[in-house]
NUGUDO-743957 format. One line per field, with one value per residue: x, y, z of N, C-alpha, C in turn. Coordinates in steps of 0.001 Angstrom, whole numbers. Each point is the difference from the previous one (the first is absolute). Layout:
N
n.c1: [X ...]
n.c2: [Y ...]
n.c3: [Z ...]
ca.c1: [X ...]
ca.c2: [Y ...]
ca.c3: [Z ...]
c.c1: [X ...]
c.c2: [Y ...]
c.c3: [Z ...]
% end
This chain:
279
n.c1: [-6736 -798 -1042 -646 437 -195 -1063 105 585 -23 -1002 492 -33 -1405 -186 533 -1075 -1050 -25 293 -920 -846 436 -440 141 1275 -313 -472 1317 -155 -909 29 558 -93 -319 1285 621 -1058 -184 1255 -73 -1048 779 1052 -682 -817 1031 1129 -1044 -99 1038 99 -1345 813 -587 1150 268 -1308 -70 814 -379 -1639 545 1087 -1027 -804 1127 402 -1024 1146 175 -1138 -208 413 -423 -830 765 354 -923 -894 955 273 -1452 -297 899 -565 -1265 355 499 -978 -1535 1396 209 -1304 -167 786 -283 -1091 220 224 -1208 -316 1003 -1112 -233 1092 -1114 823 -213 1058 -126 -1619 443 860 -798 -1345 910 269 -1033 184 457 223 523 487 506 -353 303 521 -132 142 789 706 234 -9 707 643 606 1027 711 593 349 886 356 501 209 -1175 -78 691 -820 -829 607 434 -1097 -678 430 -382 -1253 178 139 -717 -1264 327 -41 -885 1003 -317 -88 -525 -752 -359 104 -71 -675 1065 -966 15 -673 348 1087 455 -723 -6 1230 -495 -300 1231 323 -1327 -71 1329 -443 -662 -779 -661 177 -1214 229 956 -844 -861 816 622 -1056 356 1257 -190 -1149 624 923 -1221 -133 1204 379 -775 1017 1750 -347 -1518 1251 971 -1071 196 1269 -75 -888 913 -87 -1022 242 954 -181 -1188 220 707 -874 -833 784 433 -1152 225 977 -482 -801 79 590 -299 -708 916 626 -1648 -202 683 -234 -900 864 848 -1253 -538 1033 -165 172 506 -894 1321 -344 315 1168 118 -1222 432 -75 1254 419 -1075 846 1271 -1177 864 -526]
n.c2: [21900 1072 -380 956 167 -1691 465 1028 -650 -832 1001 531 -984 -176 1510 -167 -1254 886 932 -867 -753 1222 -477 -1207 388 17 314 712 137 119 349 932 -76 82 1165 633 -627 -80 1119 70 -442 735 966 -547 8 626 860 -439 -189 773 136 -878 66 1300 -137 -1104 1070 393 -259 872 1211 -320 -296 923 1103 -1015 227 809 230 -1788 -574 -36 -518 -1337 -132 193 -1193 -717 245 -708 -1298 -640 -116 -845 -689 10 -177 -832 -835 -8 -78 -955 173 -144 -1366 -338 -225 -583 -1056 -352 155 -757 -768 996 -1800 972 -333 -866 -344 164 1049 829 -132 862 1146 -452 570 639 276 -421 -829 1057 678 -969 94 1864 -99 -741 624 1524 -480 -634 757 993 -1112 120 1663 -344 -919 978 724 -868 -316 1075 505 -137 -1273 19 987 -76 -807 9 635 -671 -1428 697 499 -1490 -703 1112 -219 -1401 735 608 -600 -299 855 679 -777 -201 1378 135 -1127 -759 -170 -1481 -435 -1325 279 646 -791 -872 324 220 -1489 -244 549 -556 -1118 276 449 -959 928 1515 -1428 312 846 -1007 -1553 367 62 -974 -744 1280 -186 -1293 619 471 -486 -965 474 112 -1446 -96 1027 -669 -1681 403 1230 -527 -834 1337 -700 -800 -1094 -614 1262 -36 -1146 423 872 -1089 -871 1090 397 -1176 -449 1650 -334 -1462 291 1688 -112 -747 802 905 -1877 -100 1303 -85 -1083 768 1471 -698 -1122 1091 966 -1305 16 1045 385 911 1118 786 156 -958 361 796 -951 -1570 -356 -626 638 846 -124 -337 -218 711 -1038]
n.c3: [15589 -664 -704 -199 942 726 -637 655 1141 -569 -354 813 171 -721 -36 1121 72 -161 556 910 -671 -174 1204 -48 -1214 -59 1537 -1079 -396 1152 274 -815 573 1115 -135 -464 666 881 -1012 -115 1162 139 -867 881 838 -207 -803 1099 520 -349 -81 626 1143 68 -751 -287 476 -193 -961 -189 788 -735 -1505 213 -105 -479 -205 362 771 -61 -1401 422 1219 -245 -817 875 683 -1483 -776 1035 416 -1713 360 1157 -644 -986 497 1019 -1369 -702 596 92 -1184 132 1111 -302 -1316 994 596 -1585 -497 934 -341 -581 77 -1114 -695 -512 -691 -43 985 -458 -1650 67 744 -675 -1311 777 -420 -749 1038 754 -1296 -560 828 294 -1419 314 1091 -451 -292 1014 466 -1228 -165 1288 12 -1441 772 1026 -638 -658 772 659 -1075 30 952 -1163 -392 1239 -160 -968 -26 1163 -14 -1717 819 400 -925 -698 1096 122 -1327 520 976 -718 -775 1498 395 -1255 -223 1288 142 574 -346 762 -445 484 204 -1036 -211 472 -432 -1345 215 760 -1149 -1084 796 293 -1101 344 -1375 -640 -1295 624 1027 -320 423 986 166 139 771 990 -34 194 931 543 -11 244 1046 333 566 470 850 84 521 517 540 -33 1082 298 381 969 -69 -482 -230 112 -518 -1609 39 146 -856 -557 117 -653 -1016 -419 -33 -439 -114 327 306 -887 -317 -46 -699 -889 -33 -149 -912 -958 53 -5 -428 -552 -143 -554 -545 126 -1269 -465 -578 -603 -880 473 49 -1091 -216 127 -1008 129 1085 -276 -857 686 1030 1420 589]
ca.c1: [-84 -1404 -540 270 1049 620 -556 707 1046 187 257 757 954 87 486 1242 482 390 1299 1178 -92 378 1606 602 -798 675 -874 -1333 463 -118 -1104 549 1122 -1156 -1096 72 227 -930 -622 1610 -324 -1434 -90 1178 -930 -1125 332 -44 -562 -983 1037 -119 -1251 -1744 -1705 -525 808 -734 93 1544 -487 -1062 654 373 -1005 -1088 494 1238 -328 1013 853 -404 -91 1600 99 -541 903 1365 -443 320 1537 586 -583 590 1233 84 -914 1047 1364 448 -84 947 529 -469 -177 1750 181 -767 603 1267 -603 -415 989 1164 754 -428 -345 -403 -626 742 87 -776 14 1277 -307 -935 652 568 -811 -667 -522 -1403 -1269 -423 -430 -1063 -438 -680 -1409 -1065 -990 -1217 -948 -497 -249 -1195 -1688 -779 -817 -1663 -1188 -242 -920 -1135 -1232 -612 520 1366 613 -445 994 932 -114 1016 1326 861 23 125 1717 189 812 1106 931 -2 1293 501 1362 801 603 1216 997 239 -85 425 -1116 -931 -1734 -922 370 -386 -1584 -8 1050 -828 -1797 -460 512 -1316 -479 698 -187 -1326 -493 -419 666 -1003 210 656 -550 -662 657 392 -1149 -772 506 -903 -1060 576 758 -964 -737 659 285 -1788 -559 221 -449 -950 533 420 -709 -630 1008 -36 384 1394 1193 -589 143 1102 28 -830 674 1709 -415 -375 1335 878 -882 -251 1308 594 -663 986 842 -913 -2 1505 250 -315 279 1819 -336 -347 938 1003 -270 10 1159 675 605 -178 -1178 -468 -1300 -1125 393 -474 -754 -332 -1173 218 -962 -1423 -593 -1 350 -322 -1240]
ca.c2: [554 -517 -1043 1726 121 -688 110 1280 -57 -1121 844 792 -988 -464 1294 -633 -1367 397 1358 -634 -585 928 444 -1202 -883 -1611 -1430 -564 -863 -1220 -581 244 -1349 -1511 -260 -378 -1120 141 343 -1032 -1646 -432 -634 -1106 -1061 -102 16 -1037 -1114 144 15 -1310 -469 665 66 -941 632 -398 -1792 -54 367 -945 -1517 -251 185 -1527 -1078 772 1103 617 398 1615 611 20 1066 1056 10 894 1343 849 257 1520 1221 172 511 1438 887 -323 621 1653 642 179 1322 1459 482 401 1633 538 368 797 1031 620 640 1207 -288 -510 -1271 -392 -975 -920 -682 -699 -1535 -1060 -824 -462 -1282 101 -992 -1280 -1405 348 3 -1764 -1143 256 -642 -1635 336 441 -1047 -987 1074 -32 -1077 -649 1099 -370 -1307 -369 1074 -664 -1426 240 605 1674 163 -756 1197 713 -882 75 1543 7 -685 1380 1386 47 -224 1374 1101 -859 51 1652 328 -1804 801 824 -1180 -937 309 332 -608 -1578 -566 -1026 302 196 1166 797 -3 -3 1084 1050 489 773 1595 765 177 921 1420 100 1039 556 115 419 1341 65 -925 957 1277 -676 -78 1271 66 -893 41 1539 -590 -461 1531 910 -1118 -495 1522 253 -808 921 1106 -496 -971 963 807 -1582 -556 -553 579 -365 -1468 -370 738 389 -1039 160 738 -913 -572 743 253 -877 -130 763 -516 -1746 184 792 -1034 -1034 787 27 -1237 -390 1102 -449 -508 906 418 -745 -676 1167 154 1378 -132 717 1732 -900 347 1582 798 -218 -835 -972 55 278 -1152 -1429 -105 -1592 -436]
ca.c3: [-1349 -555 -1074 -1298 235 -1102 -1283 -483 293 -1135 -989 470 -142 -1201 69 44 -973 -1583 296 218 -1304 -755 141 -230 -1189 -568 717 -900 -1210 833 -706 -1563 -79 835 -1096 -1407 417 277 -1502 -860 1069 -241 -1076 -315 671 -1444 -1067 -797 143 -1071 -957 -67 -620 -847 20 1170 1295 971 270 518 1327 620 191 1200 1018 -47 727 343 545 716 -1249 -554 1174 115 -968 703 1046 -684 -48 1128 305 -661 -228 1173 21 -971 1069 1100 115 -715 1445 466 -665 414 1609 -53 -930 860 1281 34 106 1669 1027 -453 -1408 -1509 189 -1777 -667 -140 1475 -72 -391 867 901 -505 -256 1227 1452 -1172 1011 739 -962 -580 1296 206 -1150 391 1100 -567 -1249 639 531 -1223 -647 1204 -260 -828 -228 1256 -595 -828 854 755 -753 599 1419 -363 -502 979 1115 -535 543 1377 -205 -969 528 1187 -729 -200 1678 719 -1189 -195 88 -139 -1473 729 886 -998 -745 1371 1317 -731 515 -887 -778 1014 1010 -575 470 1877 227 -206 629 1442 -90 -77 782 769 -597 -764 218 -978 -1476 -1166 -1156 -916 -1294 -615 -1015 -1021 -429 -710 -1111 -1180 -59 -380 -1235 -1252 -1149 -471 -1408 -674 -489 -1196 -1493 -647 -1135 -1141 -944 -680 -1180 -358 1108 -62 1269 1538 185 834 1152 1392 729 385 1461 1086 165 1136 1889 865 -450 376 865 475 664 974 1243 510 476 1518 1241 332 1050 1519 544 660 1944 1007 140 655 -1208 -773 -613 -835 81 954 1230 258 379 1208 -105 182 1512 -238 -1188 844 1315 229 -157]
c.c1: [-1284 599 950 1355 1264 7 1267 1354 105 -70 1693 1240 351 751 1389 1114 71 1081 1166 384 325 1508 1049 -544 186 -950 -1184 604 46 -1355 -307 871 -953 -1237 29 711 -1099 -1045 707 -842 -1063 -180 722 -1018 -969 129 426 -692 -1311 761 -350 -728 -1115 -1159 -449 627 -1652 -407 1139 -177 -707 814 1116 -313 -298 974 1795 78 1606 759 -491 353 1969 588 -461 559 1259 -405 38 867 546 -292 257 1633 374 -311 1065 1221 -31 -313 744 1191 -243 -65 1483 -25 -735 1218 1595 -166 -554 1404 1141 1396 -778 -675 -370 -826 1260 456 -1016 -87 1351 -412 -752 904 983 -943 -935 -193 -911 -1389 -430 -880 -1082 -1159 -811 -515 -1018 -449 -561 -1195 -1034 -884 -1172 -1551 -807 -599 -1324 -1179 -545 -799 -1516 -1115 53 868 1288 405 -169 1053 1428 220 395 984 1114 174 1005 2032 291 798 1177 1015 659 1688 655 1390 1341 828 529 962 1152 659 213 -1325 -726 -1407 -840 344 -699 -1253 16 268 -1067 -1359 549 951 -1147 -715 364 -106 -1217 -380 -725 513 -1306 92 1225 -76 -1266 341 499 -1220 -254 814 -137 -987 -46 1047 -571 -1547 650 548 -1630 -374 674 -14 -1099 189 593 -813 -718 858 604 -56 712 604 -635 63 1182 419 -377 1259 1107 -154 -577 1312 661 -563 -36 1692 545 -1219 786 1262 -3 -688 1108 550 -250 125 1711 -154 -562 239 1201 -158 -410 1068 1009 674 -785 -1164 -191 -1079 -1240 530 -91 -1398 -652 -1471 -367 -40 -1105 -505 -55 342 -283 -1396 -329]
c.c2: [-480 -634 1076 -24 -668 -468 1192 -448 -1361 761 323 -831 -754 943 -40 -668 706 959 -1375 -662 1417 1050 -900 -510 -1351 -835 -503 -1093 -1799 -443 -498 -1395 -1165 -190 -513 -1671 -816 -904 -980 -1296 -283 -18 -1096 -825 -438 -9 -1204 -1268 337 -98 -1573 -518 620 -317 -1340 439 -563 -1536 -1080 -42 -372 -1670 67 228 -818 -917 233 1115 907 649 1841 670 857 1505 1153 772 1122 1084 1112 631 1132 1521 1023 482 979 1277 549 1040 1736 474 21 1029 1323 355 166 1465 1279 534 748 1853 584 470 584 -425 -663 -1105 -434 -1227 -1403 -240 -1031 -1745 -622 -482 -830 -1771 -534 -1284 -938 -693 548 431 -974 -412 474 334 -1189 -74 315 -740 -1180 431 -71 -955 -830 339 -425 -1316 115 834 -988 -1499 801 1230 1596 68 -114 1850 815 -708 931 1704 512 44 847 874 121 -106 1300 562 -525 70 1257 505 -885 507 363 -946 -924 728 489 -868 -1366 -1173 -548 618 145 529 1355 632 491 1531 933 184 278 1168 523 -410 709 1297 528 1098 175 215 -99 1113 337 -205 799 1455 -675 -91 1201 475 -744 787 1645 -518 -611 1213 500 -256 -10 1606 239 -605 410 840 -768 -691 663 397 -1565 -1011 -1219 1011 481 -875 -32 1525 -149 -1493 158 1404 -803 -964 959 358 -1215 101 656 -634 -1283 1004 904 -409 -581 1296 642 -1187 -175 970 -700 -789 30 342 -780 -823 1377 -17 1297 -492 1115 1383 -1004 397 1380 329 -993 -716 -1461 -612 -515 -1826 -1095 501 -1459 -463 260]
c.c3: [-657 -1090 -904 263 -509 -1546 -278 46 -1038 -962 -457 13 -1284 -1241 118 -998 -1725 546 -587 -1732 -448 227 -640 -995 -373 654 -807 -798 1051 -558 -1179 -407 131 -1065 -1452 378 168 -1329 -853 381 -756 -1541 -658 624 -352 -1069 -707 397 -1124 -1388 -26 -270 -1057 304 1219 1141 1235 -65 862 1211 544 602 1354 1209 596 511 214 798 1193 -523 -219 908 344 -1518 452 749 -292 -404 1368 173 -327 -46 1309 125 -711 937 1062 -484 -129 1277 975 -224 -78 1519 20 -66 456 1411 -516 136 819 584 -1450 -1300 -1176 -101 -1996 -122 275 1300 737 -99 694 1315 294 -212 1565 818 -983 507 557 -641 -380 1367 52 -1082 -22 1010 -826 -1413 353 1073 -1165 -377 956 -123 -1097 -273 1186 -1034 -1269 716 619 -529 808 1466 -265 -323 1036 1087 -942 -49 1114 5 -282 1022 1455 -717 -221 1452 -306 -606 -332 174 -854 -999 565 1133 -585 -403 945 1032 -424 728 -1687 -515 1033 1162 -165 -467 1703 337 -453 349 1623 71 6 1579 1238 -528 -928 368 -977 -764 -718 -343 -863 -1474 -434 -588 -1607 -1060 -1127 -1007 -1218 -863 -996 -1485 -797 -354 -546 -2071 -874 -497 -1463 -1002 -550 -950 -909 -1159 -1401 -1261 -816 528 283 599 1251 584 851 1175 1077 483 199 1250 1080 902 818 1176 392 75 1355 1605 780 517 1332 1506 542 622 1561 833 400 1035 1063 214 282 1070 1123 98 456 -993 -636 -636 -869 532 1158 1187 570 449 1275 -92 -152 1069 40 -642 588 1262 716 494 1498]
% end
């Protein structure tokens, strides 16, 4: 298969992933959720630590900086965590709500989170990987400077392959963090294939959804612009919204089919084949 080819055929798949969101709407409110959770954290997290210190909030920071660097580090840590589990859980609710929908049943919002709440140990455990994971990246980038962000770039890119199943094999398969890692980087290496032309479709929908957003904050700006403002960002919000899901969707789809489990409109046309072969 050429280069064009798989460019077409990721096309085509990504295509898919909205058909499926747009048969299935509720699956956006998974995001939607994670996010406004997400937004709640960071302003309970900041919020109120500025609530506290005010104006000396960076003196605050320099001073434990200078000489607490574990104390910050460890706060970092919790932030991760949480943010990570927020992340985790909902994407667990939707690869459910996903596979309830590959094989032909109702799938709500509330099956979603039951099952989600269903596997909480396995979300926590693998929560606290990825925040010390996190936390590791950020102290080497923080010791080691320029080689500290070019080491920690790798590092990211190479946790991304290895992770890539990581929602679907927790929410699935009774396996530790670090199992689970293992488990999903040699599903990708036993099936590695052409998922650039997927992500590059994703890509193009970005790219196509923010002209599209910059075409109509322009018009408006013309009629006011507080409501261009807020238009281009509550259109910017429903394309990164309907996109996040669109990715969790195709990755529950291909891991259905590689677990010989239904795949929904992925299975009708057989392109899932094509995407991961073996090596």
């Amino acid at each position: 298969m050429s280069f064009f080819d798989r460019m077409s055929n990721g096309w085509s798949l990504g295509m898919t992933s909205l058909k499926t969101i747009w048969e299935n709407k509720n699956l956006l409110v998974f995001p939607v959720m994670s996010g406004l959770a997400l937004i709640f954290i960071c302003l309970s997290f900041f919020g109120g630590t500025f609530a506290l210190y005010g104006q000396d909030l960076e003196a605050f920071l320099n001073r434990w900086s200078e000489h607490n660097n574990v104390v910050l580090y460890g706060i970092l840590f919790v932030f991760y965590l949480i943010n990570y589990f927020i992340i985790v859980f909902f994407n667990v609710g939707l690869v459910h709500c996903a596979r309830l929908y590959f094989e032909g049943k109702e799938a709500s919002i509330k099956d979603g989170i039951q099952y989600s709440g269903s596997r909480l140990g396995a979300i926590l455990s693998w929560s606290v990987l990825a925040a010390t994971v996190g936390t590791v990246l950020k102290i080497l980038e923080d010791r080691l400077g320029s080689l500290g962000r070019i080491v920690v770039g790798l590092i990211g890119m190479a946790w991304s392959i290895a992770t890539f199943f990581v929602v679907p094999v927790i929410a699935y398969e009774n396996v530790g963090p670090i199992a689970a890692v293992k488990r999903s980087g040699s599903m990708m290496k036993e099936k590695w294939g052409e998922s650039l032309g997927a992500n590059f479709s994703f890509g193009v929908f970005f790219l196509l959804g923010y002209f599209l957003i910059a075409l109509l904050a322009v018009l408006l700006f013309f009629i006011h612009p507080i409501l261009a403002i807020v238009a281009a960002v509550l259109a910017a919000l429903l394309l990164h919204t309907v996109v996040a899901a669109a990715k969790t969707v195709f990755i529950a789809a291909t891991y259905n089919h590689m677990t010989d489990q239904p795949a929904g409109l992925f299975d009708e046309n057989e392109m899932l084949d094509t995407l991961f072969l073996v090596k």
